[in-house]
N, C-alpha and C positions, 0 to 999 in steps of 0.2 A: 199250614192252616191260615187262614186268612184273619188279619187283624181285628181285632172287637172294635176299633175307632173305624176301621172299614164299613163293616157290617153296619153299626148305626149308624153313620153317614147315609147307607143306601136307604137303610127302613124309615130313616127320616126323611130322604127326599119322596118316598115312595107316599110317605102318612101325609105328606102336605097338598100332594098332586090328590089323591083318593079320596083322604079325609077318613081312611080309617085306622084303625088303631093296631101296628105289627110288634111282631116279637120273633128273635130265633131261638131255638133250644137245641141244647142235644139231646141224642139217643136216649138217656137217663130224665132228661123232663126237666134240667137245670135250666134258667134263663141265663142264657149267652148274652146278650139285647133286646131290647124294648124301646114303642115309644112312652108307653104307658103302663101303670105300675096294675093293671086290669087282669092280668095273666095267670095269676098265682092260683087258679082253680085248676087251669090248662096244662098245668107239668103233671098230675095225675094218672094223665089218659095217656100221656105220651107212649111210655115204657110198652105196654100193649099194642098203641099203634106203631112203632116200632117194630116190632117182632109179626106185624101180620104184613100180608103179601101188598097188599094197596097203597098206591102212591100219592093220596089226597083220600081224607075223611073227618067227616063231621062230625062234630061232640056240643053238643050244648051250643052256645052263643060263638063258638069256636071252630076255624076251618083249619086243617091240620094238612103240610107240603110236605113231603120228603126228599132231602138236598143229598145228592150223592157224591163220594170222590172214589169217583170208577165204580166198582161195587160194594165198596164199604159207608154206611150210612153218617151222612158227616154232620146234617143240621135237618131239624125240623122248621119251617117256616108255620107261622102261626096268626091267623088273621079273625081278629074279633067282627063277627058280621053274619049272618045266614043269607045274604042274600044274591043271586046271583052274580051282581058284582063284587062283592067280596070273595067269591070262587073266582073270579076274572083273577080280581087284584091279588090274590094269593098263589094264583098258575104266575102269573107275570112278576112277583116278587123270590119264587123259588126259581126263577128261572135267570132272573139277575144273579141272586146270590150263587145258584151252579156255576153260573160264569165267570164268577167272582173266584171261583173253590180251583176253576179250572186254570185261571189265569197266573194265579198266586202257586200252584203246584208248579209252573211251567217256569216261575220267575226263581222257584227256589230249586227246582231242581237243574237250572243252568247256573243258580248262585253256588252250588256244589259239586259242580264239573269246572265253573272257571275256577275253584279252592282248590278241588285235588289237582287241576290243569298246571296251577301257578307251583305248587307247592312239590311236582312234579311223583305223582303217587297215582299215573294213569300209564294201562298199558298202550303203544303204541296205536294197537289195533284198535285199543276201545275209545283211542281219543278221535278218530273218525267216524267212528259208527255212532258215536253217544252224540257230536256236533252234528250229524246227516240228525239224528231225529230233533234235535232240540231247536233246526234250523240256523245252525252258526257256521260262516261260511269260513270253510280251512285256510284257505289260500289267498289271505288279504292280507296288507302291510298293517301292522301294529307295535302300538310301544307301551310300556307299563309305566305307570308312574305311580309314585308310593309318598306318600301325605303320612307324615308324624306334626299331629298337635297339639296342644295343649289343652289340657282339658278343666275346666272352671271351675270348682265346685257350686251347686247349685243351677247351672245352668242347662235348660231344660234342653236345648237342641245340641247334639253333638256331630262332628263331622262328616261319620257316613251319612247321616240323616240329613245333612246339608247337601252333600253331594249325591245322593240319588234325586234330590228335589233339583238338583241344579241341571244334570246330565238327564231326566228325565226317562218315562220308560221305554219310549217309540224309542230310542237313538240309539245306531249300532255301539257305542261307546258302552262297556259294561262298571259298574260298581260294585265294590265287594271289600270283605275286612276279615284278613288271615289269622288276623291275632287283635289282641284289642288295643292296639297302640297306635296302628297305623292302618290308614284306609288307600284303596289299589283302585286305581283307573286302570281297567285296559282301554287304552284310545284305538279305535279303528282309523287308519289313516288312507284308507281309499282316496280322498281329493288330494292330500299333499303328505309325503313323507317328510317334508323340510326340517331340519333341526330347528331354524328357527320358529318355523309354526308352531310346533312341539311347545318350546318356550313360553312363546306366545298365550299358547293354552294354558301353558302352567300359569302364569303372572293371573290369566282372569279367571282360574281357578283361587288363587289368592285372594283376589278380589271380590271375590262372592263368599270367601268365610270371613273375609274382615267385616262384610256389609252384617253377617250370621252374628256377629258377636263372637271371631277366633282370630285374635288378630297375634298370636304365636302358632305361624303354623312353615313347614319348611319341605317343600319339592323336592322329591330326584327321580328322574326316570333313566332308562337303560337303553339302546341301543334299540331300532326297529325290525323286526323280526316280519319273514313273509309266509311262516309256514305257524298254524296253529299250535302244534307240538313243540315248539322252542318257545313259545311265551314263557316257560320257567327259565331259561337262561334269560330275557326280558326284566323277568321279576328279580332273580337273586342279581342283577346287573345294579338293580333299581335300591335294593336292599343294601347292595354294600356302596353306592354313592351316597345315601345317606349315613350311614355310620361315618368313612371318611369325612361327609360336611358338617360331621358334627365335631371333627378333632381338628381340620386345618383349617376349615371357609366357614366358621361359625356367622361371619354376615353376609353369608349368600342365601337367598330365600328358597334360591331356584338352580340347579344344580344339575348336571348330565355323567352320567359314566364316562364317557369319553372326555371329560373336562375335569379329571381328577386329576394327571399329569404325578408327578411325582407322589404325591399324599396317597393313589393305590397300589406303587411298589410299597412304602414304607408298610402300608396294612399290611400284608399278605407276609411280612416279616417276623418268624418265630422271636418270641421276646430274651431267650439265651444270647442270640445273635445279635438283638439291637443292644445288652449289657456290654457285649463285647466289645462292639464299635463304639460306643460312647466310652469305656474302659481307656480304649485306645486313643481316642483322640483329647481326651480331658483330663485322661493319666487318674489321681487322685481328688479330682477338682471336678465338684459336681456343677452342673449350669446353674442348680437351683440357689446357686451361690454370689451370682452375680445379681448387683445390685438394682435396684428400679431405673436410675440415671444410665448404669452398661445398658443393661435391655434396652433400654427408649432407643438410646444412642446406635444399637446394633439395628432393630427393626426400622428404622430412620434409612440406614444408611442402606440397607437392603431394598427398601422403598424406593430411592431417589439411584437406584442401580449403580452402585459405590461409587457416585459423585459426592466429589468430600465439598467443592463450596455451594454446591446447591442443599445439602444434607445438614452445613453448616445456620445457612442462611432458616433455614425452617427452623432449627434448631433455639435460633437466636443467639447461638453461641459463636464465638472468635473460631477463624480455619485452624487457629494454634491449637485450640481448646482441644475441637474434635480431633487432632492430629495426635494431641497427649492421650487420649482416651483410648483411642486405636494403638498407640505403641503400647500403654498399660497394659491393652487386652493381648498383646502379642507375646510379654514377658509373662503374662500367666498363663497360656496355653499354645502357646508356638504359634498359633496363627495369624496371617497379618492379611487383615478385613481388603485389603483394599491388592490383594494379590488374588486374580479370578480361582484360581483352583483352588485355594486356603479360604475365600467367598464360599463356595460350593459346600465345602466341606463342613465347614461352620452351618450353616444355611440347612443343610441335612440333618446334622447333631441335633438341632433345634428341634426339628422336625419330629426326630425319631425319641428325642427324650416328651414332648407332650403327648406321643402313639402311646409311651410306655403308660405315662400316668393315667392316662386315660383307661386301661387297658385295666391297671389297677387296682384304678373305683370301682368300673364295671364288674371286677372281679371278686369284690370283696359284699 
């Protein structure tokens, strides 16, 4: 159905060009819109004209259009006038708004083919036959990107509603929202598959919700797909590089499936499995144990790629200092930072024990 801020928009551009006075209703004689509060004798007559065969009739001071969606009766058009230009202006304002009825059926009912598409709840066959009518062409390069952001209290615009204003409706690029948390670009990448372009897009996607008034908002998309029917692999690609960016790369705004590197094995890892490895390498000695000064000193030194006087020098601390801290760390858990495979290992444990907590919250 097409939106009521629509609908007066047209009757209002239509009542300024004419100069006379519109309204739509439905079937029932309800006022839908108005420009003028004049109407209220006219939802009466409706119901009867409604139920008779004729597609325009005249009642009192009143000319009466019937708006169809396909054959079910969807708005009456209603124009205060007897004269023959208000017959004029009343064929040409039911014929806007049919257009309008037509338009808006075509934009939702491809908003619920790329839903079931992404969400993967289409059968092969019918993901061809439904894109041949809807006009979506199967066999073009595309990538999903999936937008989680934050949402204001109070705030009248929220993301999908920024980003169909932004992506606009002429553009093969589609918009759409799975669930209410997050809003999905499918990009069509007919000019350029580039991963960097992709990026690209993402960043001045960002920069159109920050100018919106959404300046927490966090990208991921998933791998480019060239067949219609895998956009769901696209999507859930999209779907779990954002969870990942939210447990190791919390300051990346912009983020790719194939740039998760290690943070998408640890996901994928049942939580029995990561108690055990951490069991194992921590013995009785939880991480959550070590102190603010160890932490700094560990992520420091994993930063500066276990250079102890580069690592030092950031630090501001003596090369002795950090040299004591690393043997400390070595007498309470065997490993010694600055040995690459006992780096690694440590480096993982990390890793896999903020998966767990994370895993935790979400769970609880």
């Amino acid at each position: 159905m097409v939106s009521n801020q629509v609908l007066q928009n047209t009757i209002d551009g239509i009542r300024d060009i004419s100069h006379l006075e519109l309204c739509v209703m439905d079937a029932d004689g309800r006022e839908v819109v108005s420009t003028s509060p004049v109407f209220a004798e006219a939802g009466g007559s409706i119901p009867e004209f409604a139920k008779s065969p004729a597609d325009s009739q005249a009642a009192g001071p009143f000319q009466f259009f019937k708006v169809f969606d396909e054959r079910s009766l969807e708005y009456i058009v209603v124009v205060r006038g007897e004269s023959d230009n208000s017959l004029l202006i009343g064929r040409m304002a039911a014929f806007q708004v049919q257009g309008l009825v037509g338009a808006f059926k075509e934009h939702y009912d491809k908003d619920s083919f790329m839903k079931n598409l992404l969400l993967d709840n289409l059968l092969l066959v019918d993901i061809y036959e439904k894109a041949k009518k809807l006009r979506i062409r199967a066999n073009t390069p595309r990538v999903v990107l999936l937008i989680e952001a934050e949402h204001s209290a109070g705030r009248e615009r929220d993301a999908l509603a920024v980003m169909q204003e932004y992506i606009g409706s002429s553009a093969p690029d589609f918009v759409t929202a799975v669930d209410e948390d997050n809003v999905v670009i499918v990009r069509d990448l007919s000019l350029s598959a580039k991963e960097e372009d992709i990026e690209a897009f993402a960043e001045n996607v960002l920069g159109a919700l920050t100018e919106a008034g959404i300046a927490q908002a966090r990208i991921a998309f998933g791998t480019v797909v060239n067949e219609l029917k895998d956009l769901s692999h696209s999507y859930k690609e999209a779907k779990m590089a954002l969870d990942v960016s939210r447990i190791f790369y919390e300051d990346r705004k912009v983020i790719a499936y194939d740039q998760l590197g290690i943070g998408r094995l640890i996901y994928q890892l049942p939580i029995p499995l990561c108690k055990m490895f951490i069991k194992e390498i921590f013995k009785d000695k939880s991480p959550d144990e070590f102190d603010e000064e160890t932490l700094t000193t560990i992520n420091k030194f994993f930063e500066n790629n276990l250079n102890v006087s580069e690592t030092s020098r950031q630090l501001f601390i003596h090369r002795n200092t950090l040299v004591y801290r690393l043997d400390k760390l070595l007498k309470s858990t065997g490993l010694d930072l600055r040995v690459f495979e006992d780096a690694i290992t440590f480096k993982i444990a990390l890793m896999v024990v903020r998966y767990m907590k994370y895993m935790e919250q979400t769970n609880q």
